[in-house]
MDAnalysis code that builds the backbone (N, CA, C; Angstrom):
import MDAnalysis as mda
import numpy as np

u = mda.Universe.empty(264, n_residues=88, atom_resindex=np.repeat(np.arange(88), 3), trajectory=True)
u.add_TopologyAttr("name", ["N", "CA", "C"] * 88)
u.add_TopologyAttr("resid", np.arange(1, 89))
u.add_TopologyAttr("resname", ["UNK", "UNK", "UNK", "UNK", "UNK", "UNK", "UNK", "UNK", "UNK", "UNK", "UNK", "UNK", "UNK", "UNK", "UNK", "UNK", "UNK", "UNK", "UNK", "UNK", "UNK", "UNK", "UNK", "UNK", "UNK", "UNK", "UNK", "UNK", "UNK", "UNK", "UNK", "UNK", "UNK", "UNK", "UNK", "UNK", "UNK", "UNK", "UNK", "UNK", "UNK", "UNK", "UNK", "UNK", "UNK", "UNK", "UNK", "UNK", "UNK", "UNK", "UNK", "UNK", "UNK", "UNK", "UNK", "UNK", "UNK", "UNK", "UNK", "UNK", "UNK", "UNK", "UNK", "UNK", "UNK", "UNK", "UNK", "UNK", "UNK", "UNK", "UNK", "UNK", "UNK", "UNK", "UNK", "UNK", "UNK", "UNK", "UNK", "UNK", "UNK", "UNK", "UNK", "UNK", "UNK", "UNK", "UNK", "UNK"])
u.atoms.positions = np.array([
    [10.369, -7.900, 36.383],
    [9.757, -7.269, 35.236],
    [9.178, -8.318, 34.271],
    [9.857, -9.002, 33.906],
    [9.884, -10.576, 33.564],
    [8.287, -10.733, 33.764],
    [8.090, -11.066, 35.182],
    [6.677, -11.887, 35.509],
    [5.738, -11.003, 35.163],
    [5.667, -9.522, 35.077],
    [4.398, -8.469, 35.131],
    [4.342, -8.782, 33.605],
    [5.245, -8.957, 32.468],
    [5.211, -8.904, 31.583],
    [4.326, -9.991, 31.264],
    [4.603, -11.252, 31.394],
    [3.930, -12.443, 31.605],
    [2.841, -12.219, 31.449],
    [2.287, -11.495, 33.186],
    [0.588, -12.181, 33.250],
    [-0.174, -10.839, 32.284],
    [0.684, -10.052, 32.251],
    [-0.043, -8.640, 31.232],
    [-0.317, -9.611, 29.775],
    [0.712, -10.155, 28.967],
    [0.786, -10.838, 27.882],
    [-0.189, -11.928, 27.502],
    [-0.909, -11.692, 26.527],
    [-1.915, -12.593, 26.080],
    [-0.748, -14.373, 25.541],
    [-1.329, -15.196, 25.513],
    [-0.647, -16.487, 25.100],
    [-0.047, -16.151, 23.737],
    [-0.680, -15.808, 22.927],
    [0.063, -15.562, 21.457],
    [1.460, -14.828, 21.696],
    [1.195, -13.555, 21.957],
    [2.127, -12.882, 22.301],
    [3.036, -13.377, 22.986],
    [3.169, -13.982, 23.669],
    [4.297, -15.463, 24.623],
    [4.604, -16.201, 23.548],
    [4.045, -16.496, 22.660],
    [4.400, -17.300, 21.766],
    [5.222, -16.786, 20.742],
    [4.752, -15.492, 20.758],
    [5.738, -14.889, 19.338],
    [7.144, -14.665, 20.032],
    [7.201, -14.356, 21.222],
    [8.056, -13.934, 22.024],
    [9.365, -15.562, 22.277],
    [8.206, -16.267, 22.389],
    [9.328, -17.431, 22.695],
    [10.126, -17.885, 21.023],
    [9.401, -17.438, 20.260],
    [9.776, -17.818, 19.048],
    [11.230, -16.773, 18.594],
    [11.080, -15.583, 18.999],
    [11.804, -14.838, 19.388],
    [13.261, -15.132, 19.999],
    [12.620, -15.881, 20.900],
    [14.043, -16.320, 22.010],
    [14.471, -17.200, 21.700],
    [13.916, -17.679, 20.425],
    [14.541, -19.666, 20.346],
    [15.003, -19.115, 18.833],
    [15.076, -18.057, 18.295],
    [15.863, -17.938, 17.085],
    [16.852, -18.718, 16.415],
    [18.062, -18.659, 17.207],
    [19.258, -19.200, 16.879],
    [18.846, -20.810, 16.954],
    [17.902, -21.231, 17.650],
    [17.811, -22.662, 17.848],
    [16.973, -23.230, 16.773],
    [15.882, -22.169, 15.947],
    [15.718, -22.614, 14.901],
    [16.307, -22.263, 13.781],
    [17.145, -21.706, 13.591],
    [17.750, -21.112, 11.870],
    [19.476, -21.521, 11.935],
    [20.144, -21.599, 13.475],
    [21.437, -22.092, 13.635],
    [21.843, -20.523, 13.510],
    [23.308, -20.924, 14.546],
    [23.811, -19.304, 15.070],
    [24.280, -18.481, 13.908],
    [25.088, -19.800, 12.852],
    [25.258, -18.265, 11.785],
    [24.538, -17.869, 11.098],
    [23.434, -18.184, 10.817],
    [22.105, -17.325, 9.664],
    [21.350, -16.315, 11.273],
    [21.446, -16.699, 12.143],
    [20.964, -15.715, 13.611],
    [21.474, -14.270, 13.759],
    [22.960, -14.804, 13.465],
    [23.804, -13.302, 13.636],
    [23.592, -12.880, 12.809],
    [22.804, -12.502, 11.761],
    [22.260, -11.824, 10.592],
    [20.974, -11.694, 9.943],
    [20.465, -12.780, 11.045],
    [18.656, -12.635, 10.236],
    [17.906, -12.547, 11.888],
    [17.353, -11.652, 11.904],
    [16.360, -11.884, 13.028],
    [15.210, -11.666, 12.525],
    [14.244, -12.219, 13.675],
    [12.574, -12.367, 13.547],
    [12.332, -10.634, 14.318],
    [11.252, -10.186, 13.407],
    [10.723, -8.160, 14.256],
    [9.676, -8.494, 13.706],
    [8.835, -9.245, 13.586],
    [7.315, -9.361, 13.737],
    [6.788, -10.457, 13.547],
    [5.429, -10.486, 13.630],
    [4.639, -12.048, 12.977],
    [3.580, -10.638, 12.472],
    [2.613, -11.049, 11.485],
    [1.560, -10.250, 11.114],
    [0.669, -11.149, 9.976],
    [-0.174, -11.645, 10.716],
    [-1.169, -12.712, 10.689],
    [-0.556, -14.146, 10.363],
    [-0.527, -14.559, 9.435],
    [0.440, -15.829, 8.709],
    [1.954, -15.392, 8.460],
    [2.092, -13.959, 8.832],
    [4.015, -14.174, 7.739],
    [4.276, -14.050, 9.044],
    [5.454, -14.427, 9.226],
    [6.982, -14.171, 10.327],
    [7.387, -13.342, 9.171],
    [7.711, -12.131, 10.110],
    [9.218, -10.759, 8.969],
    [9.838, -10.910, 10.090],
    [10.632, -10.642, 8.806],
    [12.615, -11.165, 9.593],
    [12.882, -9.655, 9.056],
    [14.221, -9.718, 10.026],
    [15.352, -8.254, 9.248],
    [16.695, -8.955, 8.798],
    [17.311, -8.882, 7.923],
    [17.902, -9.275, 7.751],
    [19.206, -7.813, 7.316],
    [20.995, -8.212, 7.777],
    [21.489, -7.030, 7.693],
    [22.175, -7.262, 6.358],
    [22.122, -8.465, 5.546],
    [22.634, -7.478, 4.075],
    [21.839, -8.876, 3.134],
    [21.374, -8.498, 1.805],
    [20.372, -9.022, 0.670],
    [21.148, -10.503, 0.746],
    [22.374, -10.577, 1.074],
    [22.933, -11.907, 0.626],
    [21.981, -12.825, 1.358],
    [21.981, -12.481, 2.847],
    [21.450, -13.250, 3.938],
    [19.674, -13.679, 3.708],
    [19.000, -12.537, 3.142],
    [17.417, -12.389, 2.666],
    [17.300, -13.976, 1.576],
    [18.711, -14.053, 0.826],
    [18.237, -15.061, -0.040],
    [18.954, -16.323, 0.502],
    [19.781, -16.574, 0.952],
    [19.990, -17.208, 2.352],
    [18.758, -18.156, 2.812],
    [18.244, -17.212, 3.539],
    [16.668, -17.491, 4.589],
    [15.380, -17.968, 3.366],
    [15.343, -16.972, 2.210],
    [14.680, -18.029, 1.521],
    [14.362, -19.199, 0.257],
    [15.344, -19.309, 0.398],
    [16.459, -20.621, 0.179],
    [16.147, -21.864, 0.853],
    [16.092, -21.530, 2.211],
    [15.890, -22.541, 3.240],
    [14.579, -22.503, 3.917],
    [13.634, -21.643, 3.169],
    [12.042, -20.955, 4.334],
    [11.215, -22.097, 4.433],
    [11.524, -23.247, 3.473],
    [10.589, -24.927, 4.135],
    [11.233, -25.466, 4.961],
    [12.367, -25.312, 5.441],
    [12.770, -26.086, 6.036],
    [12.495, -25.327, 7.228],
    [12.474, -23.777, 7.543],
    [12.305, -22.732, 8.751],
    [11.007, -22.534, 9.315],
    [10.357, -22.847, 8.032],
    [8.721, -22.796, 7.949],
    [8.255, -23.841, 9.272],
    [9.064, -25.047, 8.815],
    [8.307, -26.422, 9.397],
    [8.934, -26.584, 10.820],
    [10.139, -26.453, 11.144],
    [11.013, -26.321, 12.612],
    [9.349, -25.583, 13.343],
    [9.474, -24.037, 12.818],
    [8.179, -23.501, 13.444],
    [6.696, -23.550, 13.617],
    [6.934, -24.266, 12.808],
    [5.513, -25.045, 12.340],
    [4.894, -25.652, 13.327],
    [6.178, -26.758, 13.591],
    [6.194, -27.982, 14.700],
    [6.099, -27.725, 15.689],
    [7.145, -26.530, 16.320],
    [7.035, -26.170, 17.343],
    [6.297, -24.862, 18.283],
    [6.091, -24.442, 17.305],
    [4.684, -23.219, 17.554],
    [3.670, -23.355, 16.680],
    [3.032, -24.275, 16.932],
    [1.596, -24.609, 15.368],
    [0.757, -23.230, 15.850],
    [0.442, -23.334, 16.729],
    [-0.518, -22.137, 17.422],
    [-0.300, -20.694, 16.902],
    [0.769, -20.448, 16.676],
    [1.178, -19.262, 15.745],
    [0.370, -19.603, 14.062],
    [0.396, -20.124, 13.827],
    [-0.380, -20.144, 12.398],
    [0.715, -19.713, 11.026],
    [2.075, -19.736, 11.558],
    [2.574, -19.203, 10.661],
    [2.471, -19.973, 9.473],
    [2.882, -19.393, 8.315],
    [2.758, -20.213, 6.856],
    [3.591, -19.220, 5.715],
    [4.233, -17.924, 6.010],
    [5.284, -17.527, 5.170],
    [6.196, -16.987, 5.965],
    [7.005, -16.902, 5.250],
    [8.472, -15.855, 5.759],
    [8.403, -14.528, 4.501],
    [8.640, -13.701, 5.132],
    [9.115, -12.458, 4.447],
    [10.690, -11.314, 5.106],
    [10.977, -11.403, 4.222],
    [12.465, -10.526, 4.651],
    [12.775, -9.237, 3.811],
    [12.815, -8.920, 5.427],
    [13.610, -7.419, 4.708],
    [14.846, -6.590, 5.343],
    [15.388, -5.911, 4.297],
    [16.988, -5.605, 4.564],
    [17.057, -4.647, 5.808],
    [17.575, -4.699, 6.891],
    [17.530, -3.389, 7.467],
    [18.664, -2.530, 7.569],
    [18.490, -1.282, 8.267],
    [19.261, -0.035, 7.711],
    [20.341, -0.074, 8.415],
    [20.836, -0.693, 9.014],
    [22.432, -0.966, 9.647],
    [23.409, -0.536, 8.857],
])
């Protein structure tokens, strides 16, 4: 399923996706178990985050999250973070 997904998937979309999968490797496991990435939408990465503590948490630290992704997905274009609480 994996591979159909692949060659269907434009490069960006692989990209948001790998950015996706490398979460914990950029933000570290305990801000992970509480903040995830649910979109890119043009320049922002939105995160969900499951309670307000964690929202200010993430941007607290969003230059330092900014640039990890920066570096390692320039091609994404990202340049903000936005967070929001979700309904858990």
């Amino acid at each position: 399923m994996k591979d159909l997904i692949d060659k269907i998937s434009t490069s960006e979309n692989q990209d948001r996706y790998r950015v996706f999968d490398a979460w914990e490797e950029i933000v570290g496991a305990s801000v992970a178990v509480h903040v995830s990435p649910s979109d890119i939408r043009g320049e922002t990465l939105i995160l969900e985050a499951d309670h307000p503590g964690w929202t200010q948490k993430v941007l607290l630290n969003q230059r330092s999250i900014l640039k990890r992704i920066q570096n390692k997905y320039p091609q994404l274009r990202i340049k903000r973070i936005r967070v929001i609480v979700g309904n858990e």
